[in-house]
BAKOLDO-771503 format. One record per atom (N, C-alpha, C, O): chain; residue number from 0; x, y, z. Coordinates in steps of 0.05 Angstrom, whole numbers, plus 5000, padded with zeros to 4 digits. Example, Ala and Ser with C-alpha at 12.3 -4.5 7.8 and 13.67 -1.06 7.14 Angstrom:
<recs>
REC chain resi   c1   c2   c3
REC     A    0 5264 4886 5156
REC     A    0 5246 4910 5156
REC     A    0 5264 4934 5156
REC     A    0 5285 4934 5169
REC     A    1 5257 4955 5142
REC     A    1 5273 4979 5143
REC     A    1 5258 5001 5157
REC     A    1 5268 5023 5161
</recs>
This chain:
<recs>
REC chain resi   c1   c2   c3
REC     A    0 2178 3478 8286
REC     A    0 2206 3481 8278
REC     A    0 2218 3505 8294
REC     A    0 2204 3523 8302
REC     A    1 2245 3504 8297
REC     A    1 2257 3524 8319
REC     A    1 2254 3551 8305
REC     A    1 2252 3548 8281
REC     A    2 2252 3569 8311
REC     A    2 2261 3601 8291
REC     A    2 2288 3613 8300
REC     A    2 2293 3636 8294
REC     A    3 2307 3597 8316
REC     A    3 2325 3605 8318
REC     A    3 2352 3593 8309
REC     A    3 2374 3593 8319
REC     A    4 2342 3582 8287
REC     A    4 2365 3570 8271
REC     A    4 2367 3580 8243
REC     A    4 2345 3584 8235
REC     A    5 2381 3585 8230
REC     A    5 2403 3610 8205
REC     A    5 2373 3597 8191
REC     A    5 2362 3576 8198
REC     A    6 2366 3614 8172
REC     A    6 2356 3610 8143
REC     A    6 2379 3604 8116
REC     A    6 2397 3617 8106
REC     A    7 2369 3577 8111
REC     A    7 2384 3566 8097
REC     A    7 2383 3568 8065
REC     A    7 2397 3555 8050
REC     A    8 2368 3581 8059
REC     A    8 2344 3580 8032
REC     A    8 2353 3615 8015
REC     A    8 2336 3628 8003
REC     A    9 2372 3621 8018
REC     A    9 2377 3653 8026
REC     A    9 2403 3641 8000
REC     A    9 2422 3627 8007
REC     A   10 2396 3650 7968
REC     A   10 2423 3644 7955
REC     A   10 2443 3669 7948
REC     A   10 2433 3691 7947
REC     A   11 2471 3666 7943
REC     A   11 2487 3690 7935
REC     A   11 2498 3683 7920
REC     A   11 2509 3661 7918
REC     A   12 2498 3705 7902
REC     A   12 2515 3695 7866
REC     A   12 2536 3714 7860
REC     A   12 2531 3738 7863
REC     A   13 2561 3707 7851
REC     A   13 2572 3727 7841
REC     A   13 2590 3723 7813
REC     A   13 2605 3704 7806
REC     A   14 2583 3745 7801
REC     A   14 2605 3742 7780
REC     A   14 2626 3758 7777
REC     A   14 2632 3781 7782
REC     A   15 2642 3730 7763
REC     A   15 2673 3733 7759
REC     A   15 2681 3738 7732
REC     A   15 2671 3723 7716
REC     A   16 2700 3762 7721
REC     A   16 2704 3764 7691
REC     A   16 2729 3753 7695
REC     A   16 2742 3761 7714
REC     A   17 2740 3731 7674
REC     A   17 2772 3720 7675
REC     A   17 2776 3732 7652
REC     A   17 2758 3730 7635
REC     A   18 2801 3748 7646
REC     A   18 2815 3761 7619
REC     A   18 2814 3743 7613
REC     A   18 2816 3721 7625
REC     A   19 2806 3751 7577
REC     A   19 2810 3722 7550
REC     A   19 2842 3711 7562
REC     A   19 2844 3687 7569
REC     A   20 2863 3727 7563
REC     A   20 2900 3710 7570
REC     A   20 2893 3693 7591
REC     A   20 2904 3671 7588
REC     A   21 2882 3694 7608
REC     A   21 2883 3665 7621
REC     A   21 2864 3642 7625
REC     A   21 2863 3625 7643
REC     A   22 2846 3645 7597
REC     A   22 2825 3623 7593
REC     A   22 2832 3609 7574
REC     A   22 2842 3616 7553
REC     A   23 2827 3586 7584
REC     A   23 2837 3560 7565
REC     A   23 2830 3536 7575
REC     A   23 2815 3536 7595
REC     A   24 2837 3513 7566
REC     A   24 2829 3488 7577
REC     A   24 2842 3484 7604
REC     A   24 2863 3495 7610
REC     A   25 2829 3469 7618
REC     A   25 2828 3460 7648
REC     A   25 2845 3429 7642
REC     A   25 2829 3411 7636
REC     A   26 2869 3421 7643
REC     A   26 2878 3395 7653
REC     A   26 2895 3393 7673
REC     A   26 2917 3402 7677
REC     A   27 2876 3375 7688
REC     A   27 2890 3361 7707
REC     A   27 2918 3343 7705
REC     A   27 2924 3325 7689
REC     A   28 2931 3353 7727
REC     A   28 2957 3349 7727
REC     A   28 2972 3329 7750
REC     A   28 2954 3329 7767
REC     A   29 2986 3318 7758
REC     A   29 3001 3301 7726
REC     A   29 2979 3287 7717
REC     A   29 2960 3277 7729
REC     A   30 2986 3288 7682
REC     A   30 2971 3274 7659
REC     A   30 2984 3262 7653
REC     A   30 3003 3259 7669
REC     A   31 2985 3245 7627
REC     A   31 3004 3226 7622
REC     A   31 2987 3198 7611
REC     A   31 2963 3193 7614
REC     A   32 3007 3182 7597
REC     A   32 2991 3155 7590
REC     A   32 3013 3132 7609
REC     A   32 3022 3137 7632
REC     A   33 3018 3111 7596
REC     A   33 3033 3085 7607
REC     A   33 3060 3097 7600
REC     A   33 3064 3110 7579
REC     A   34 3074 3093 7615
REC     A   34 3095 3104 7606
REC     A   34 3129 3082 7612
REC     A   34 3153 3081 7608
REC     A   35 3111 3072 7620
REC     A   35 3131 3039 7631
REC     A   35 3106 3013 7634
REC     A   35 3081 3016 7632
REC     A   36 3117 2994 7638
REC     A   36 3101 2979 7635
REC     A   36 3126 2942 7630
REC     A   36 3144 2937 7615
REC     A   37 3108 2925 7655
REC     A   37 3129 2903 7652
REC     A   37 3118 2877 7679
REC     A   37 3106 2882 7700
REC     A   38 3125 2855 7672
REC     A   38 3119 2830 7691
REC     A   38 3139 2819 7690
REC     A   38 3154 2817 7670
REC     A   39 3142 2809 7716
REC     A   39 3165 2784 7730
REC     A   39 3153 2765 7744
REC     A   39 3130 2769 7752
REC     A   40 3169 2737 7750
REC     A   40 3149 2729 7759
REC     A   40 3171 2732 7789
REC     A   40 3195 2734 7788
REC     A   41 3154 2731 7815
REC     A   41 3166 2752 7834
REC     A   41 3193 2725 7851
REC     A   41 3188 2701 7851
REC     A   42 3214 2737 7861
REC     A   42 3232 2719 7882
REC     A   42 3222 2724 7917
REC     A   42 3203 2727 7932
REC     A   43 3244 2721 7917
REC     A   43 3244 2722 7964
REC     A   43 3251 2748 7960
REC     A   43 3244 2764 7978
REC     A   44 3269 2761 7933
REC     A   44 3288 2786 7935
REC     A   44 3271 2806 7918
REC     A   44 3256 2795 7902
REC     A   45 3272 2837 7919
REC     A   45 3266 2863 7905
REC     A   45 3265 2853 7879
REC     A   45 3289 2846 7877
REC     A   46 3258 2850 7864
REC     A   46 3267 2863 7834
REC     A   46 3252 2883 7815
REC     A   46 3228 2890 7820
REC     A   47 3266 2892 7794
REC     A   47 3250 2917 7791
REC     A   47 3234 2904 7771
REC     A   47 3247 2888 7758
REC     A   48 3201 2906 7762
REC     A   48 3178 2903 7747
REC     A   48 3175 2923 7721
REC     A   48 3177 2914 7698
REC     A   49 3169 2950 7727
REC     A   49 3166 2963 7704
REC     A   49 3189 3000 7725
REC     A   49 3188 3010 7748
REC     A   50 3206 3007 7699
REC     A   50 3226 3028 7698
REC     A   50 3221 3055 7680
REC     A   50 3210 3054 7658
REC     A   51 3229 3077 7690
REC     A   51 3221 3091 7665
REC     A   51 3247 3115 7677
REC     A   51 3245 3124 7700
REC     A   52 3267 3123 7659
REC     A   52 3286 3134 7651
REC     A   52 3284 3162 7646
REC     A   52 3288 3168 7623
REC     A   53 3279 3182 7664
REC     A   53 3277 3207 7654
REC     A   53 3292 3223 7636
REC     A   53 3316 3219 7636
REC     A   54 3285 3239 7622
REC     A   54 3301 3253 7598
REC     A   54 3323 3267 7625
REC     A   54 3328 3256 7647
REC     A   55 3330 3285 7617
REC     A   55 3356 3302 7617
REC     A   55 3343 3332 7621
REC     A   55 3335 3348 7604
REC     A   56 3346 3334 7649
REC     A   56 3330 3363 7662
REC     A   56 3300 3373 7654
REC     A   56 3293 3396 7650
REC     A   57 3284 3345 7653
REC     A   57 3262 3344 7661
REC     A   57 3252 3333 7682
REC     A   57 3262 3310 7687
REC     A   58 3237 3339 7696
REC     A   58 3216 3336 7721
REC     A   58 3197 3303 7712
REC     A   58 3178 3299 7697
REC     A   59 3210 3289 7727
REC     A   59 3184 3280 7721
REC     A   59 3160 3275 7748
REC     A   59 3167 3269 7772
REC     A   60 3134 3278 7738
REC     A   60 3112 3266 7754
REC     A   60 3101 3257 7753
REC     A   60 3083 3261 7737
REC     A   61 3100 3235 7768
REC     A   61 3082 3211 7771
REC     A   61 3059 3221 7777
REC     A   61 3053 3242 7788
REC     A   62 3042 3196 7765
REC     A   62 2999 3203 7768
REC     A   62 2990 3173 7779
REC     A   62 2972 3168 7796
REC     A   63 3007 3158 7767
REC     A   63 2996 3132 7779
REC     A   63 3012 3114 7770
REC     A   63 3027 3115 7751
REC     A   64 3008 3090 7793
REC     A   64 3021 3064 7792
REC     A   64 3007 3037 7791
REC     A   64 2994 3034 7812
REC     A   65 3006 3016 7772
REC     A   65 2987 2998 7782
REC     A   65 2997 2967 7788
REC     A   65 3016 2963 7773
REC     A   66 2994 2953 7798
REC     A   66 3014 2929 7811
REC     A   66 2988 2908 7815
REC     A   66 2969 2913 7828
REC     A   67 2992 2887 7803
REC     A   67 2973 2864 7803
REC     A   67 3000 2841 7796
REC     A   67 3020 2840 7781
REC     A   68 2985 2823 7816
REC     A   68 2993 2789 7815
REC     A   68 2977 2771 7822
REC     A   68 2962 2778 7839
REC     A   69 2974 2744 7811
REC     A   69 2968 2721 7822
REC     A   69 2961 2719 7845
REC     A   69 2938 2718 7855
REC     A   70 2992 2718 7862
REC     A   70 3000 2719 7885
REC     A   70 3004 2735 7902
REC     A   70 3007 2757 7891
REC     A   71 3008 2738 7930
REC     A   71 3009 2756 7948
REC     A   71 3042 2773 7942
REC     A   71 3065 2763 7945
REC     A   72 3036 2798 7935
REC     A   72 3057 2812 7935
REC     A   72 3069 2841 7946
REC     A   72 3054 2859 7955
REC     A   73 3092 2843 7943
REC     A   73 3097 2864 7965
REC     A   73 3115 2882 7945
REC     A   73 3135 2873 7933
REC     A   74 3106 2911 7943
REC     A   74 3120 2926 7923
REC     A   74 3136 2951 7942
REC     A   74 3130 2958 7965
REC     A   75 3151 2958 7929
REC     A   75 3169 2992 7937
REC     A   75 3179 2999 7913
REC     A   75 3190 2985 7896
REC     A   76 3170 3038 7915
REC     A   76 3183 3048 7891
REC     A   76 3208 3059 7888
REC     A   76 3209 3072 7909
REC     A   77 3226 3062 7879
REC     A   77 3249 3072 7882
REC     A   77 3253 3094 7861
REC     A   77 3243 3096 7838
REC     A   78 3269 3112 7876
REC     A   78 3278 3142 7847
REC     A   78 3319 3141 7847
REC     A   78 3333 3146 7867
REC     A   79 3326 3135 7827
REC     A   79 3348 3136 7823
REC     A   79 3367 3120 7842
REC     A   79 3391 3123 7848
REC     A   80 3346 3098 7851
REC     A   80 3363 3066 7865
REC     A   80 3357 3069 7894
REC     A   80 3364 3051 7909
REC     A   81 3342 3095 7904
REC     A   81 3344 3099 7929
REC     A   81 3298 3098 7934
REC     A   81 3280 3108 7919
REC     A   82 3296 3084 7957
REC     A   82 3275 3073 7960
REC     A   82 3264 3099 7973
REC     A   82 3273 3110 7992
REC     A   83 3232 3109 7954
REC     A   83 3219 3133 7966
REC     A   83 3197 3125 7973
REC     A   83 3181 3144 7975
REC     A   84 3185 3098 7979
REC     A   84 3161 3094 7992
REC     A   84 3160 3072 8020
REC     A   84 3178 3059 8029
REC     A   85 3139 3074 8027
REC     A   85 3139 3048 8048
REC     A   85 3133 3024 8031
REC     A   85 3122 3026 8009
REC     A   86 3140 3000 8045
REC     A   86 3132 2969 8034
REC     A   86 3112 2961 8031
REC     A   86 3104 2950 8052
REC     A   87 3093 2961 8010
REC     A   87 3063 2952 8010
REC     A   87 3064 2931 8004
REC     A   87 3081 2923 7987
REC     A   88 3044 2916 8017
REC     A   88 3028 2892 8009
REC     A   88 3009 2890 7998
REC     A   88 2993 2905 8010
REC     A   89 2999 2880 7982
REC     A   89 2986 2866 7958
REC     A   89 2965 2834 7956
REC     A   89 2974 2812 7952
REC     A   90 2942 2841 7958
REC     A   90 2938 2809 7962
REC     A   90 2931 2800 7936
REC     A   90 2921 2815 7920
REC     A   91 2939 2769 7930
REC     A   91 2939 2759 7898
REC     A   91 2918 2763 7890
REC     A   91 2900 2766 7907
REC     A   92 2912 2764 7867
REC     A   92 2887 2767 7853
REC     A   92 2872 2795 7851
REC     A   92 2854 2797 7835
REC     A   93 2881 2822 7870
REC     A   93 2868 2835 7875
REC     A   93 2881 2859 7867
REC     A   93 2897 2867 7883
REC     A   94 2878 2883 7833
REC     A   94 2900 2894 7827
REC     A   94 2896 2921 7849
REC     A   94 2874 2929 7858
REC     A   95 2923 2933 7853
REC     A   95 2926 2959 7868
REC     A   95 2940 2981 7847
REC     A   95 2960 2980 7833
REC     A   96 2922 3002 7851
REC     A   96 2926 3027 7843
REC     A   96 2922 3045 7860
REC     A   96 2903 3049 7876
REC     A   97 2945 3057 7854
REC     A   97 2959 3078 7872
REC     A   97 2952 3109 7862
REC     A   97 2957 3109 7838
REC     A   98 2948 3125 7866
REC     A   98 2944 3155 7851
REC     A   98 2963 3174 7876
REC     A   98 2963 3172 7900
REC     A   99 2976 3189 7861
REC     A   99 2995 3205 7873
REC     A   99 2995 3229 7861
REC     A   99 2994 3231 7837
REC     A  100 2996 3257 7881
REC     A  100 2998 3282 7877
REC     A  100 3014 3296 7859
REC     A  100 3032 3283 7848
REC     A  101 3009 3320 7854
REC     A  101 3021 3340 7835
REC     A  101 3053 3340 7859
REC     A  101 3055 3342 7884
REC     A  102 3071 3336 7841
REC     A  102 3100 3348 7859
REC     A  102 3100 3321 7880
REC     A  102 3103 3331 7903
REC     A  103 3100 3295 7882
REC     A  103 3097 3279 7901
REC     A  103 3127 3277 7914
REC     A  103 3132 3280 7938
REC     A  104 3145 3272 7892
REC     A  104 3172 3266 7890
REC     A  104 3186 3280 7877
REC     A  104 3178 3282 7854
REC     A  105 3212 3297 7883
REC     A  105 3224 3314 7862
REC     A  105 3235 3302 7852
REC     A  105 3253 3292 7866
REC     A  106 3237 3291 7821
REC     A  106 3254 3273 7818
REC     A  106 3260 3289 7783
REC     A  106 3245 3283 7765
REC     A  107 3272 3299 7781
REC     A  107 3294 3317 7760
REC     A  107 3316 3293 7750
REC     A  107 3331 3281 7765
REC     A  108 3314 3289 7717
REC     A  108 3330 3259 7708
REC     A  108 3349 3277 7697
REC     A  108 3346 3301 7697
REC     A  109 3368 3265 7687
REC     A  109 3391 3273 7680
REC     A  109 3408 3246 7656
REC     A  109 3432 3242 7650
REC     A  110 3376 3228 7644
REC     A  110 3388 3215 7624
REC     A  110 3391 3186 7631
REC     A  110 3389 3167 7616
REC     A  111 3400 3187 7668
REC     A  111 3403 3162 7672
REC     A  111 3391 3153 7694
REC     A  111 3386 3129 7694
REC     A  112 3383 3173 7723
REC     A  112 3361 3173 7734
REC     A  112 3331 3155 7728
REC     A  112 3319 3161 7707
REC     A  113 3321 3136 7742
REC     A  113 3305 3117 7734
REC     A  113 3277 3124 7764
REC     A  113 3283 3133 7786
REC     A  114 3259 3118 7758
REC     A  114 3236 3109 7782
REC     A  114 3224 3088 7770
REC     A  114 3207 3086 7751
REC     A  115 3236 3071 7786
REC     A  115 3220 3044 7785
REC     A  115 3206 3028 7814
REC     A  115 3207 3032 7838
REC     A  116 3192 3008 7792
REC     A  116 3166 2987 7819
REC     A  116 3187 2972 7829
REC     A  116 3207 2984 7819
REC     A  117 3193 2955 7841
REC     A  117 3196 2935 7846
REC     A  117 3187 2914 7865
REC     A  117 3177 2919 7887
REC     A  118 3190 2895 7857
REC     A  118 3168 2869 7878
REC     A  118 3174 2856 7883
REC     A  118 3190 2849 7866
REC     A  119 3172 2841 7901
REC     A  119 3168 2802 7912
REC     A  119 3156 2798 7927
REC     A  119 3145 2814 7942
REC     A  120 3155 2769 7926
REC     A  120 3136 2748 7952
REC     A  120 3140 2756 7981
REC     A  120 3163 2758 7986
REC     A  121 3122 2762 8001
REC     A  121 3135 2760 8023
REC     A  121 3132 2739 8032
REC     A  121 3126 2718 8021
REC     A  122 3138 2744 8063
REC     A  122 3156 2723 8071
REC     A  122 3125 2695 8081
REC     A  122 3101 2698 8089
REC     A  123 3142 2672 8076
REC     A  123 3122 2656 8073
REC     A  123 3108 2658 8046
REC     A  123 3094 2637 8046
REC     A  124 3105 2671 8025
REC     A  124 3091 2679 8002
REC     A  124 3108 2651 7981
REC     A  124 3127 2635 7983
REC     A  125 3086 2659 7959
REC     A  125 3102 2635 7937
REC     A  125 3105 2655 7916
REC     A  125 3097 2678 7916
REC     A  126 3122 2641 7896
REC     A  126 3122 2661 7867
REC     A  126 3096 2655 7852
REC     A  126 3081 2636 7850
REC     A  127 3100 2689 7839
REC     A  127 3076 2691 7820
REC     A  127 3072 2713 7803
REC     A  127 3078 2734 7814
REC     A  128 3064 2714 7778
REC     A  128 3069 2727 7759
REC     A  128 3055 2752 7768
REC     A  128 3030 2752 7772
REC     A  129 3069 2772 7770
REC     A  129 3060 2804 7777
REC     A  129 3073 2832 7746
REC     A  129 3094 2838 7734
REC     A  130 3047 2839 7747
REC     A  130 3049 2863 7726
REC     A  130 3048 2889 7741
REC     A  130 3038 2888 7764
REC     A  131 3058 2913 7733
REC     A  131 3061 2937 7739
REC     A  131 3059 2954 7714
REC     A  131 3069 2947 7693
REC     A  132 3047 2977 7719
REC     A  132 3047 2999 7701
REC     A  132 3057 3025 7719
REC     A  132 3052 3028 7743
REC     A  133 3076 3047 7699
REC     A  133 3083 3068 7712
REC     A  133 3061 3094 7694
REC     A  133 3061 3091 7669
REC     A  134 3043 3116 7705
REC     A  134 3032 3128 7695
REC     A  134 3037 3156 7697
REC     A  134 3036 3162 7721
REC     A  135 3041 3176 7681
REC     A  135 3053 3202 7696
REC     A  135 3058 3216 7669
REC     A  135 3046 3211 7648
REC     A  136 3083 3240 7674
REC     A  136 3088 3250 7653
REC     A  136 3110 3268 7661
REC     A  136 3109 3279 7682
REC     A  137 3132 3272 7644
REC     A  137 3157 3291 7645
REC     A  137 3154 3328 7645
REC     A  137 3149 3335 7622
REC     A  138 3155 3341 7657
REC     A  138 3154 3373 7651
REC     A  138 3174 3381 7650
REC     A  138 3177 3405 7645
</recs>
């Protein structure tokens, strides 16, 4: 064996005191349960699947999205009517879940502010019953 390669076997420990004020539970963020939730069965055109309505100068953040159909389908999400993702495709039978970061989208509601799925067939595609869930939580 070489002797000129690092010793690897060599451990270092250190301890850390955290003040009792900033110990507490560890959750991961965004949390959240279903918070929308809905099926259509899909056209040639957008339509929206599952919506969720932010309160009134809360934050909300998304954690996840989940989109299953039958059929081959093609989703985009939108925040307040204006489209904030690229066009995904979807193959039938096969559900897609999405997980998205802390702060992905600033999206601050005001009551009437909405982020929603929406879906359809692409092109050449047939209709078919597609479900969506919105997962996240308001701060």
């Amino acid at each position: 064996m070489p002797s000129d390669l690092p010793d690897y076997t060599k451990y270092i420990t250190q301890n850390v005191v955290i003040p009792a004020a900033e110990q507490g539970p560890v959750i991961p963020r965004p949390k959240g349960g279903i918070l929308a939730k809905g099926s259509v069965t899909t056209t040639a055109a957008y339509q929206t699947v599952a919506s969720r309505t932010v309160t009134n100068l809360k934050t909300f953040q998304l954690a996840k999205i989940l989109v299953s159909c039958d059929e081959d389908v093609m989703y985009q999400l939108r925040w307040a009517g204006v489209v904030i993702s690229a066009e995904v495709y979807v193959s039938g039978g096969l559900p897609f879940t999405d997980w998205f970061p802390w702060d992905y989208k600033e999206m601050t509601g005001d009551g009437a502010k909405a982020f929603d799925i929406q879906v359809k067939y692409p092109s050449g595609g047939s209709a078919g019953t597609c479900h969506a869930e919105i997962v996240g939580e308001e701060v």
